[in-house]
BAFI-3210 file (N, C-alpha, C; in Angstrom, 3 decimals, decimal comma, padded with zeros to 6 digits):
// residues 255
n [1|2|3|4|5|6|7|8|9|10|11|12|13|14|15|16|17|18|19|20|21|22|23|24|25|26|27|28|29|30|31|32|33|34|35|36|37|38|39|40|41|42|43|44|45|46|47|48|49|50|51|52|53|54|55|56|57|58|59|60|61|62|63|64|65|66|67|68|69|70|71|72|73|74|75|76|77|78|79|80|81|82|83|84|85|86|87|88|89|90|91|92|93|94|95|96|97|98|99|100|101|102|103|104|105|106|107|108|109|110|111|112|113|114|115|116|117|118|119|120|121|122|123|124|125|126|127|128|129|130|131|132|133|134|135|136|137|138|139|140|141|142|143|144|145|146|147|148|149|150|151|152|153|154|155|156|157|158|159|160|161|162|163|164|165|166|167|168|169|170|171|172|173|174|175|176|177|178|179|180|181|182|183|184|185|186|187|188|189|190|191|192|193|194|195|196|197|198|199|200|201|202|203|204|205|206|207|208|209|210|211|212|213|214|215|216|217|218|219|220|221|222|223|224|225|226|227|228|229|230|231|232|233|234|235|236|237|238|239|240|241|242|243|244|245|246|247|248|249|250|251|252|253|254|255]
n.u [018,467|017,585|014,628|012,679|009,820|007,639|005,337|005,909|006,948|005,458|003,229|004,464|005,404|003,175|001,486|002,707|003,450|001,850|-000,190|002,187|002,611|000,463|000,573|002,788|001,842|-000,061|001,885|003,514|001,291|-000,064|-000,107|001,850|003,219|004,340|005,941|008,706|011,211|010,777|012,546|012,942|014,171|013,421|010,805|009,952|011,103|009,526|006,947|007,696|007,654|005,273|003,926|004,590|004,287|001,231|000,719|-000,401|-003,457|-004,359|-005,446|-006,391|-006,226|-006,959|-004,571|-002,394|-000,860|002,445|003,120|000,833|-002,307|-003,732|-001,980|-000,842|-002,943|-003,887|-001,458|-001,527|-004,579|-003,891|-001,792|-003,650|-005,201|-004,151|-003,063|-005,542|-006,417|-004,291|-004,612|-007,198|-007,092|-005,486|-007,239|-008,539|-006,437|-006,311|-009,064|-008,698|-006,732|-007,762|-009,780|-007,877|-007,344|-009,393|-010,382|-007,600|-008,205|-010,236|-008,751|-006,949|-004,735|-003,892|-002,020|000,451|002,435|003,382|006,322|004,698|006,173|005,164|002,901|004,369|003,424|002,001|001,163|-000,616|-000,006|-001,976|-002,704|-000,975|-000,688|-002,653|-002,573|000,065|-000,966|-003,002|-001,079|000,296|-002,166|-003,345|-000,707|-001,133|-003,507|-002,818|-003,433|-002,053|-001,544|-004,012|-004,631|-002,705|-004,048|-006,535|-005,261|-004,752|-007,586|-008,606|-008,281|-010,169|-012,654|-011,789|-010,390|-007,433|-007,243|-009,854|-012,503|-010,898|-011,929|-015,053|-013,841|-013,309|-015,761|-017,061|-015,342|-016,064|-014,957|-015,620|-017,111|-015,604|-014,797|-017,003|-017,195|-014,665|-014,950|-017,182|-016,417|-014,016|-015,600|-017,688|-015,977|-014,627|-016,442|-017,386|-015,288|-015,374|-017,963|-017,605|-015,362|-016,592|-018,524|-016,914|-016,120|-018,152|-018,742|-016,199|-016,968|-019,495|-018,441|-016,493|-018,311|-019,499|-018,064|-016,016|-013,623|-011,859|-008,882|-010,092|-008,376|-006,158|-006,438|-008,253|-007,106|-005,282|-006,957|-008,908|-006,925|-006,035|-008,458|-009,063|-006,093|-007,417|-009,638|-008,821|-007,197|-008,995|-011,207|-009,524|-009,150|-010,916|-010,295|-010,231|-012,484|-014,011|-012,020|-011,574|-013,825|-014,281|-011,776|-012,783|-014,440|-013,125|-011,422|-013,474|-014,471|-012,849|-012,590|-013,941|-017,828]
n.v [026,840|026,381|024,965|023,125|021,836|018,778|019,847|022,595|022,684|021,528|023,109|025,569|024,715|023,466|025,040|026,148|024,214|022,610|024,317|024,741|021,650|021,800|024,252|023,116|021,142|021,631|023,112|020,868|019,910|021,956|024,027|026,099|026,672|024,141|023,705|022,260|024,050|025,254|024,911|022,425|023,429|025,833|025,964|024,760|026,550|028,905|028,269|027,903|029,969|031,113|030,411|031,378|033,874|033,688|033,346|035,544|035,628|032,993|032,771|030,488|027,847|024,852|022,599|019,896|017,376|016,336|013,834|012,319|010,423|011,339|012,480|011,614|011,334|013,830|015,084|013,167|014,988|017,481|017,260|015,956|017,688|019,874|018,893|018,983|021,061|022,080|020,255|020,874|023,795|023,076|021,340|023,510|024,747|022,437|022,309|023,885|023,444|021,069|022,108|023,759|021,190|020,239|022,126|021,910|019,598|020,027|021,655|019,743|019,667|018,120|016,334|017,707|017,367|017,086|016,793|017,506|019,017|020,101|018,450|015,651|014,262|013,540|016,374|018,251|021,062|023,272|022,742|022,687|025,704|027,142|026,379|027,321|030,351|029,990|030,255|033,011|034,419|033,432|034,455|037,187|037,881|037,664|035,368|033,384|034,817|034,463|031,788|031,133|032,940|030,715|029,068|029,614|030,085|028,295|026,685|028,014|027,096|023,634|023,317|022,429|019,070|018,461|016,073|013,690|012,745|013,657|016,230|015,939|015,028|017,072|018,801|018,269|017,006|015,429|017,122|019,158|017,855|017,914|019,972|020,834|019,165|020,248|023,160|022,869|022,276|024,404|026,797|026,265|025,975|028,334|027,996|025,229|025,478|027,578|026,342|023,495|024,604|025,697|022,871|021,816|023,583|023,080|020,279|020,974|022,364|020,596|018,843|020,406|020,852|018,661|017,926|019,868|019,295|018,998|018,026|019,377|022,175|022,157|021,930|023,859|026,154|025,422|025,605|028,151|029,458|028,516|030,021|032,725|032,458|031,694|033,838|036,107|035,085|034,739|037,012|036,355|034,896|034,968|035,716|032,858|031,556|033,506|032,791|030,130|029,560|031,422|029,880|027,430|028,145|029,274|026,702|026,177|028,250|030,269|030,584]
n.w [053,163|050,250|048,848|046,250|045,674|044,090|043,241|043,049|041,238|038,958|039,066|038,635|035,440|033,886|033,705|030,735|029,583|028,289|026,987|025,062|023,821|022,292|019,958|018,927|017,719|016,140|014,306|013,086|010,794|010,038|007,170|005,530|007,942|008,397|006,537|004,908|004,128|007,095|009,683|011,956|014,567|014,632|014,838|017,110|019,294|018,321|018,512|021,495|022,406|021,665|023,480|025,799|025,628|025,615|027,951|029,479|028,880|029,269|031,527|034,433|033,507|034,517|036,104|035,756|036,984|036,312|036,838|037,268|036,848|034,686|033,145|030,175|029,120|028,880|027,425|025,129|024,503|024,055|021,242|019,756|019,167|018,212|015,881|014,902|014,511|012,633|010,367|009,400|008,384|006,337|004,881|003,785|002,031|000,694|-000,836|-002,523|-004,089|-005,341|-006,676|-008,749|-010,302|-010,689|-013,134|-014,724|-015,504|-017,224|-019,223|-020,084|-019,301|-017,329|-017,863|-017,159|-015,173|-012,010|-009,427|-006,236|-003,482|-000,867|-000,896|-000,824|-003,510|-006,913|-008,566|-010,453|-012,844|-012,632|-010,222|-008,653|-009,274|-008,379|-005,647|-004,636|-005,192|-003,195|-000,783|-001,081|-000,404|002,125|003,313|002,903|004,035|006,906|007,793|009,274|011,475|012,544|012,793|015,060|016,887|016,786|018,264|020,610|021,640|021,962|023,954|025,488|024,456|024,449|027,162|028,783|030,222|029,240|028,633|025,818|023,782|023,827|022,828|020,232|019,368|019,408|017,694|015,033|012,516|010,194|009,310|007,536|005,240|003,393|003,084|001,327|-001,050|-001,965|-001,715|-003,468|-006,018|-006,204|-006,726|-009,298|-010,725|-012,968|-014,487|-015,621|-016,622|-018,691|-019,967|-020,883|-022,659|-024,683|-025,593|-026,363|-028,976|-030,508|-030,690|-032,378|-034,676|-035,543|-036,597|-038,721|-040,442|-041,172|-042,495|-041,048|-039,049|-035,754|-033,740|-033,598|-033,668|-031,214|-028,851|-028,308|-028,159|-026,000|-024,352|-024,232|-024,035|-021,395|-020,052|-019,987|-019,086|-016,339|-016,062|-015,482|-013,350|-011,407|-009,733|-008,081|-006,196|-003,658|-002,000|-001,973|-000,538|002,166|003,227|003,561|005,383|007,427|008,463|008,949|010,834|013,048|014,496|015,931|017,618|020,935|021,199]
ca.u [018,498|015,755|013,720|011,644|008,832|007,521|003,931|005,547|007,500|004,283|002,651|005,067|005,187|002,139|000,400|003,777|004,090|000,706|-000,057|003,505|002,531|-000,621|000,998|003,997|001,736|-000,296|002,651|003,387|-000,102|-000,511|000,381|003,381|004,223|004,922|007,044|010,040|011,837|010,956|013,699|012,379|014,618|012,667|009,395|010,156|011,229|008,354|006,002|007,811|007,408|003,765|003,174|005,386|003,246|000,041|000,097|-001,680|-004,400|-004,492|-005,682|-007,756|-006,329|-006,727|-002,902|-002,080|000,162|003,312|003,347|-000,666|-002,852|-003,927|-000,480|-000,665|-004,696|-003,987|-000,795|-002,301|-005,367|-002,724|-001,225|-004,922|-006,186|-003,235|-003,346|-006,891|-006,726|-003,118|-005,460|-008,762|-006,608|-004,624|-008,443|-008,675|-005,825|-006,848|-009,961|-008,417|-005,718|-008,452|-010,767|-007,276|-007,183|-010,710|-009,828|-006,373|-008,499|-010,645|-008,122|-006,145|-003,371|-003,682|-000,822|001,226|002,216|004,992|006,402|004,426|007,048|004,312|002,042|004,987|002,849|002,430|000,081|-000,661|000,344|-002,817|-003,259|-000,064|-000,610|-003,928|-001,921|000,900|-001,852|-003,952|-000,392|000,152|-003,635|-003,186|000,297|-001,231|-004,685|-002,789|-004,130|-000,713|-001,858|-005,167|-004,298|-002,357|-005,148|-007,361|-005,031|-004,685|-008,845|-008,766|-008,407|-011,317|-013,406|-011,373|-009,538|-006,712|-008,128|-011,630|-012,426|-010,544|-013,629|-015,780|-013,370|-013,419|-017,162|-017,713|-015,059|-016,910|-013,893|-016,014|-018,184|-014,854|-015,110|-018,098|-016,859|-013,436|-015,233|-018,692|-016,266|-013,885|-017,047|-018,452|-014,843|-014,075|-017,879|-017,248|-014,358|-015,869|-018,947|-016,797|-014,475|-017,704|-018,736|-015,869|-015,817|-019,728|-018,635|-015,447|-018,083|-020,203|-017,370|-016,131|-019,562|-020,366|-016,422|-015,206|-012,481|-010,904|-008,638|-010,075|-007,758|-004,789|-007,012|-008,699|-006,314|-004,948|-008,046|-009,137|-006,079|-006,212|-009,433|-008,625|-005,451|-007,988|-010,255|-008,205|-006,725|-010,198|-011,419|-008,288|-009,180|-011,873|-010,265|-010,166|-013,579|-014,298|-011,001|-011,887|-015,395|-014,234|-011,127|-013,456|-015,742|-012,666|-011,419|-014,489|-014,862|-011,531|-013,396|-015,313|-018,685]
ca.v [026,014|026,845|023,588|022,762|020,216|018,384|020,373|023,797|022,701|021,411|024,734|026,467|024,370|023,324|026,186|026,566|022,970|021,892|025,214|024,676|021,122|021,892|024,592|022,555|019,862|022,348|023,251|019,878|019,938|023,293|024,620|026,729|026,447|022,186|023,167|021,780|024,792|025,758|024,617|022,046|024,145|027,080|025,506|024,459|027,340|030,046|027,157|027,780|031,891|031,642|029,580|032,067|034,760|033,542|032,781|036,419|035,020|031,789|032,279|029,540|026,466|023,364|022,411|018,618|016,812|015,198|012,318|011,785|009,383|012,030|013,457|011,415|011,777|015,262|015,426|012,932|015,535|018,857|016,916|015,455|019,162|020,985|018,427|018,948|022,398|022,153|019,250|021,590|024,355|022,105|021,117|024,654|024,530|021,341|022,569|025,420|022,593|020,407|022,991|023,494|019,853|019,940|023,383|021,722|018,668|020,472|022,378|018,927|020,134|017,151|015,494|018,373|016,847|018,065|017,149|018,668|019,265|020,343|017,012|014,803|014,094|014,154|017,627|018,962|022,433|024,280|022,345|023,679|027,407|027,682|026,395|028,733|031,689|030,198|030,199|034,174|034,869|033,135|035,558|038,555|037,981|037,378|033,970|032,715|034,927|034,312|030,631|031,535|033,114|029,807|027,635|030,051|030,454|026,711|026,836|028,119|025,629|022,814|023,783|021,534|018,070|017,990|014,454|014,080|012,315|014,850|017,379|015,784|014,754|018,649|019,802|017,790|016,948|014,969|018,382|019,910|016,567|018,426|021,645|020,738|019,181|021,791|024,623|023,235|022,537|026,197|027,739|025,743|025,794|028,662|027,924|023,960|025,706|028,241|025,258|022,954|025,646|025,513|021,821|021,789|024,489|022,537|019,025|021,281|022,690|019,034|017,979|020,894|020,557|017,001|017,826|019,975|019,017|018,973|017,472|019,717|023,096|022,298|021,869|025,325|026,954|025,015|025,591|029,591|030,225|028,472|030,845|033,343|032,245|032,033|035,347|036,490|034,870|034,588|038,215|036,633|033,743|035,471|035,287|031,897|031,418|034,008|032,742|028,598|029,822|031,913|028,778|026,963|028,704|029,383|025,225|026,204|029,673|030,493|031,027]
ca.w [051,951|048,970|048,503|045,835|045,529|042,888|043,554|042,957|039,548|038,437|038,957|037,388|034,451|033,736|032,715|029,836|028,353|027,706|025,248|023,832|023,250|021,138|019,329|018,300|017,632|015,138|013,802|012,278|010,293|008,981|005,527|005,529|009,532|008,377|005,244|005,037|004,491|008,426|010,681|013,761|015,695|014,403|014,766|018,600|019,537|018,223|019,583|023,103|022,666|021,605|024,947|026,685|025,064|025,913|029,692|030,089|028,547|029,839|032,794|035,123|033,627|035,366|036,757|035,654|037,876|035,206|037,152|037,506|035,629|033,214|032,490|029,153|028,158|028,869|026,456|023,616|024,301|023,336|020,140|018,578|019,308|017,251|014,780|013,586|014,097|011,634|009,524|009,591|007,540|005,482|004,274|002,768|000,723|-000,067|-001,536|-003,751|-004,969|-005,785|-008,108|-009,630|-010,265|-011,642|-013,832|-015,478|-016,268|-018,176|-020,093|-021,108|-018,417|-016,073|-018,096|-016,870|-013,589|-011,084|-007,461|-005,323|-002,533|000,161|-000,386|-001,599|-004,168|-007,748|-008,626|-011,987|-012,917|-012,212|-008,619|-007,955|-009,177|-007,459|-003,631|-004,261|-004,885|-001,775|000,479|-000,520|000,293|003,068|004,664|002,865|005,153|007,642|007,976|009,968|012,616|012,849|012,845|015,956|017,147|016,732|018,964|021,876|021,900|021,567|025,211|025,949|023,987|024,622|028,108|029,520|031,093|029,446|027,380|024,635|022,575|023,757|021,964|018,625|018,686|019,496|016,509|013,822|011,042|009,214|007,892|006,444|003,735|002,628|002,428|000,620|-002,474|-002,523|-002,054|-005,151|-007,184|-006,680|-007,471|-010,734|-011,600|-014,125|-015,574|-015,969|-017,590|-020,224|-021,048|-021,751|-023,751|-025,858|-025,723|-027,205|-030,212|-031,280|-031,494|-033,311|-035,567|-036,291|-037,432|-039,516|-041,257|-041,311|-043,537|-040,217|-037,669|-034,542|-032,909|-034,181|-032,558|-030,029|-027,535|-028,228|-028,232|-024,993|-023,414|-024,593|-023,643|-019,341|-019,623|-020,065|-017,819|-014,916|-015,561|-014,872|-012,332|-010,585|-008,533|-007,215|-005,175|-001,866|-001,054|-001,069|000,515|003,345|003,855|004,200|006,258|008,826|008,785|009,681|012,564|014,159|014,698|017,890|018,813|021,451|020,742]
c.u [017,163|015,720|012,618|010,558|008,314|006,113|004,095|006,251|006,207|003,605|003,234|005,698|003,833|001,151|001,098|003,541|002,477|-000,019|000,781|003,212|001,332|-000,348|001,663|003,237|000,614|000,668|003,410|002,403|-000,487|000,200|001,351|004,173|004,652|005,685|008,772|011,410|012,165|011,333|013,014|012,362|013,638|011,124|009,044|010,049|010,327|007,303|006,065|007,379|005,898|002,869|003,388|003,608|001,779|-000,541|-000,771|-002,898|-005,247|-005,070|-006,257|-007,667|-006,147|-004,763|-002,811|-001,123|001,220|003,050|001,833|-000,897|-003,564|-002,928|-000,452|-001,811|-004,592|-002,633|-001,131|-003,477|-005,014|-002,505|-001,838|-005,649|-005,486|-003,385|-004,485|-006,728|-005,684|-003,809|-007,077|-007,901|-005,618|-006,289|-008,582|-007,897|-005,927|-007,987|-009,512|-007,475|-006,792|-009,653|-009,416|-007,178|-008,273|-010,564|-008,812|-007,113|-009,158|-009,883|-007,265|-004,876|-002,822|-002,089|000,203|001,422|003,878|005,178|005,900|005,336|006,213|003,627|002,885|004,325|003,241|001,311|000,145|-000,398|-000,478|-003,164|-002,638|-000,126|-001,408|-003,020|-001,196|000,040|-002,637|-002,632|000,176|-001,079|-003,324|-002,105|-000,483|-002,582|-004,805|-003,362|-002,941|-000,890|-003,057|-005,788|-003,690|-003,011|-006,038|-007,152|-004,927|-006,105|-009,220|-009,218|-009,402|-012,870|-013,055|-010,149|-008,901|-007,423|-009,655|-011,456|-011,865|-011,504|-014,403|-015,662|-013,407|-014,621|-017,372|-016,806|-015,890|-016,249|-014,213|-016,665|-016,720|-014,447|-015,918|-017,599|-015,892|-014,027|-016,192|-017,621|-015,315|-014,884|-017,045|-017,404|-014,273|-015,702|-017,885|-016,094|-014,915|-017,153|-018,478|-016,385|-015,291|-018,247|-018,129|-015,774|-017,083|-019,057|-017,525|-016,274|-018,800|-019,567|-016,945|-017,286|-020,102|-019,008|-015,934|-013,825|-010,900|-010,741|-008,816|-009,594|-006,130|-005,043|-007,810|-008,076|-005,400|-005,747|-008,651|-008,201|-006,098|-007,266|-009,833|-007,404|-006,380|-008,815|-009,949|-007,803|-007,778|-010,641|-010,787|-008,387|-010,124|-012,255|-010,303|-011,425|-013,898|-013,070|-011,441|-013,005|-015,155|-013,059|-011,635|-014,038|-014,710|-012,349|-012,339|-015,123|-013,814|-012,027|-014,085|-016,403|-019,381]
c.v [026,128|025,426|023,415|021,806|020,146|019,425|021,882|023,447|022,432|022,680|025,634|026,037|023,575|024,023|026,746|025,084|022,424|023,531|024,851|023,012|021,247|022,758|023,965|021,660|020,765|023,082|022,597|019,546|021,221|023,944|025,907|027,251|024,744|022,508|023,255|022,892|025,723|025,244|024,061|023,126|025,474|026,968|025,479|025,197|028,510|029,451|027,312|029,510|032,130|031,210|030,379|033,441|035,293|033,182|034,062|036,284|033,947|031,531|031,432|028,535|025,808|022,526|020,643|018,235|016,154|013,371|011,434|010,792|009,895|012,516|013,059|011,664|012,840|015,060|014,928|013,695|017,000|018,241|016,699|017,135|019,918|020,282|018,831|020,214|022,852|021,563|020,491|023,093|023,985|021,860|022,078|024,981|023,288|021,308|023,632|024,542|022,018|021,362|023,213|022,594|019,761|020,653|022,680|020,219|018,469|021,238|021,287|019,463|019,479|015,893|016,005|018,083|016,823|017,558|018,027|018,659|018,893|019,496|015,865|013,594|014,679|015,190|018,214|020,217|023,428|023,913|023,775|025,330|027,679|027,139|027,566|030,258|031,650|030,409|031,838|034,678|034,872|034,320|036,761|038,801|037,889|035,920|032,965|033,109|034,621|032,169|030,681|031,893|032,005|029,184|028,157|030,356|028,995|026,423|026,854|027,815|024,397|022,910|022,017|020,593|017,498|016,650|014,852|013,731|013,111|015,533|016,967|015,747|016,694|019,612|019,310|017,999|016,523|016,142|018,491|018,916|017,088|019,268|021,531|020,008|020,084|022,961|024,766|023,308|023,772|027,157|027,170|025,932|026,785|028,452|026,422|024,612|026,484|027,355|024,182|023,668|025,496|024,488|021,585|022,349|023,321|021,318|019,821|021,313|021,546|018,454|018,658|020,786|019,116|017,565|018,852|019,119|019,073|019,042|018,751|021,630|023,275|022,236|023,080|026,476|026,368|025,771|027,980|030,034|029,458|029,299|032,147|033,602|032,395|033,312|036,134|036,397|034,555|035,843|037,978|035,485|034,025|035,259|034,113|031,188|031,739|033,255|031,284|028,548|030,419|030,541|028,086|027,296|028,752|028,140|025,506|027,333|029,672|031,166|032,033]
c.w [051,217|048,275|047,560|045,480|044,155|042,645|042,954|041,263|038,774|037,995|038,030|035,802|033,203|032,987|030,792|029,030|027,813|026,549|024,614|023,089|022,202|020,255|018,526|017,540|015,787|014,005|012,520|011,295|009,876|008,174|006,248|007,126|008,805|007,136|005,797|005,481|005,802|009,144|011,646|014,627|015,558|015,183|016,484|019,233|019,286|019,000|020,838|023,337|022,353|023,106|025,589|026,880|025,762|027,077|029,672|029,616|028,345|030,768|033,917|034,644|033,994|035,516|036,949|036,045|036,448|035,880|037,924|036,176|034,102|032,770|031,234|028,721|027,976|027,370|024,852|023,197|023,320|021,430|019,403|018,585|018,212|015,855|014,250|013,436|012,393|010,678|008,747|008,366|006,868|004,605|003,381|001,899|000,057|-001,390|-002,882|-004,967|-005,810|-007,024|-008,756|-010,159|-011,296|-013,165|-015,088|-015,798|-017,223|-019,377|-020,824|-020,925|-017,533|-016,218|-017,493|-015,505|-013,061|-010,005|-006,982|-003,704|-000,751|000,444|-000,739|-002,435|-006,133|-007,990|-010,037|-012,108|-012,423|-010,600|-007,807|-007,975|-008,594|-005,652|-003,490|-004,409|-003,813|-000,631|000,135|-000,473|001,322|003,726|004,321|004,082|006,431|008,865|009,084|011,372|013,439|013,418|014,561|016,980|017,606|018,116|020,432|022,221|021,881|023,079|025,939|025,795|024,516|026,178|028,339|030,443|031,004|028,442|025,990|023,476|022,641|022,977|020,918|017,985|018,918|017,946|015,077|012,275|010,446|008,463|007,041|005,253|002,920|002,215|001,263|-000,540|-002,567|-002,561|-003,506|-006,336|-007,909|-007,553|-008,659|-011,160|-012,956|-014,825|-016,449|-016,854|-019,222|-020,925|-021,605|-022,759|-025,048|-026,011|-026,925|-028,921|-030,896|-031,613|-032,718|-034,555|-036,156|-036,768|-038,460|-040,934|-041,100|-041,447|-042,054|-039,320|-036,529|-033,510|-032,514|-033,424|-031,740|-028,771|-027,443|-028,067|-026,476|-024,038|-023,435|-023,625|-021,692|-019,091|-019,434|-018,877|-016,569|-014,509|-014,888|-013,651|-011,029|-009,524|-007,735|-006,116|-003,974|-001,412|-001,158|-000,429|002,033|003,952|004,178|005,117|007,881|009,245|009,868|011,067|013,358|014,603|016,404|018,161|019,610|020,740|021,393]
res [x|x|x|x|x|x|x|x|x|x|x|x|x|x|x|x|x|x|x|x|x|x|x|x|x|x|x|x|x|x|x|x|x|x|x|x|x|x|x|x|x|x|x|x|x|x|x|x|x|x|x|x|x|x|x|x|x|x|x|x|x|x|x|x|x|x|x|x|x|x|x|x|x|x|x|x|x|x|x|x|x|x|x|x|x|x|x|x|x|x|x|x|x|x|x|x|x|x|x|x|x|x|x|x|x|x|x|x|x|x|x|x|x|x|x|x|x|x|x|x|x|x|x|x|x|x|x|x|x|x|x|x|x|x|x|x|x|x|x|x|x|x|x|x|x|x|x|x|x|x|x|x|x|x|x|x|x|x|x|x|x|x|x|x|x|x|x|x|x|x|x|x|x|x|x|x|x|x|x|x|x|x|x|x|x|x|x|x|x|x|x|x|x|x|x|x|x|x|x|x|x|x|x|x|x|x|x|x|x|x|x|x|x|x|x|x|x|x|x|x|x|x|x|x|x|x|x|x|x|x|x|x|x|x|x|x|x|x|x|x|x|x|x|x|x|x|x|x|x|x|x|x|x|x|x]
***
């Protein structure tokens, strides 16, 4: 008769459900793994094949009893770990939304305001066109895998069973607050300086003409010269994408 104990199921699950829960749990929290349009069942299931995946590279982690006194510190430790990591790049499209935000408020575009689906929110037109250009950056850079990447090296920063306070005071989620307004700043900074530009000339223009309308072209001329603008500087969103995306990840890398 083939007997098994609770000691060897452990073993052999153990090393499988506690990746799959921090995956899954990153899953819920990061930009286009959490959209709607991706199936639980979907979600569950790649979550259980990346765990599968990643035992050969797992190797040497600490083996948590289910029915010990850490079985839950350890699992609320998996679920606050995926989250920030899912939270921690959610920040970076945050930041790209938000210089759109700044961008379409300068152009006298902020009236233009839409469901945003992804933050069930409302988002102005340019928020939204600058996310949907940071979420194909993001697949073309392969940023989905590299994300992937993060949570299975997570491990070896944050291994199975160590303090969970430890692990948060060591990821430090309060910096990416900084980053996510300095990095929209820097990336709307020229378009906010051109469209002051043009804001200055039309004052001028209305003080040296009275008798024109102001009102009647400047908001075509504003709005003209940020279609413009963006077209421009629009090839040159990848790098500070790439460069606050590496930043991110390398907060779950080994060092």
């Amino acid at each position: 008769m083939i007997t098994v104990t609770e000691a060897q199921i452990s073993a052999w699950l153990s090393p499988l459900l506690w990746p799959f829960f921090r995956v899954l749990a990153m899953f819920t929290a990061a930009p286009v793994f959490s959209n709607r349009a991706f199936p639980m069942r979907s979600k569950v299931g790649l979550a259980l094949l990346v765990a599968v995946c990643a035992q050969a590279s797992l190797g040497g982690q600490p083996q948590v009893s289910f029915n010990g006194p850490l079985a839950l510190e350890t699992l609320v430790q998996q679920v606050v770990i995926g989250l920030a990591i899912g939270f921690s790049v959610r920040v970076v499209f945050a930041s790209m939304e938000l210089a759109g935000e700044l961008i379409g408020l300068q152009m006298g575009l902020n009236f233009a305001t839409f469901f945003n689906p992804t933050s069930n929110a409302q988002s102005s037109s340019t928020a939204i066109f600058f996310g949907n250009m940071t979420t194909l950056l993001f697949i073309v850079m392969n940023g989905h895998l590299l994300v992937l990447m993060a949570v299975i090296r997570s491990f070896e920063v944050f291994p199975v069973g160590s303090s969970l306070m430890g692990a948060l005071a060591k990821v430090r989620l309060y910096g990416l607050g900084v980053d996510l307004f300095s990095s929209a700043l820097w990336i709307a900074m020229p378009m906010i300086a051109v469209l002051l530009l043009v804001n200055l000339t039309l004052g001028i223009i209305s003080r040296v003409a009275p008798q024109m309308n102001i009102y009647a072209i400047g908001f075509p001329v504003t709005l003209s010269v940020g279609l413009l603008g963006i077209s421009i500087t629009l090839p040159m969103l990848d790098q500070p994408f790439a460069t606050l995306f590496t930043r991110t990840i390398e907060l779950f890398s080994a060092h």
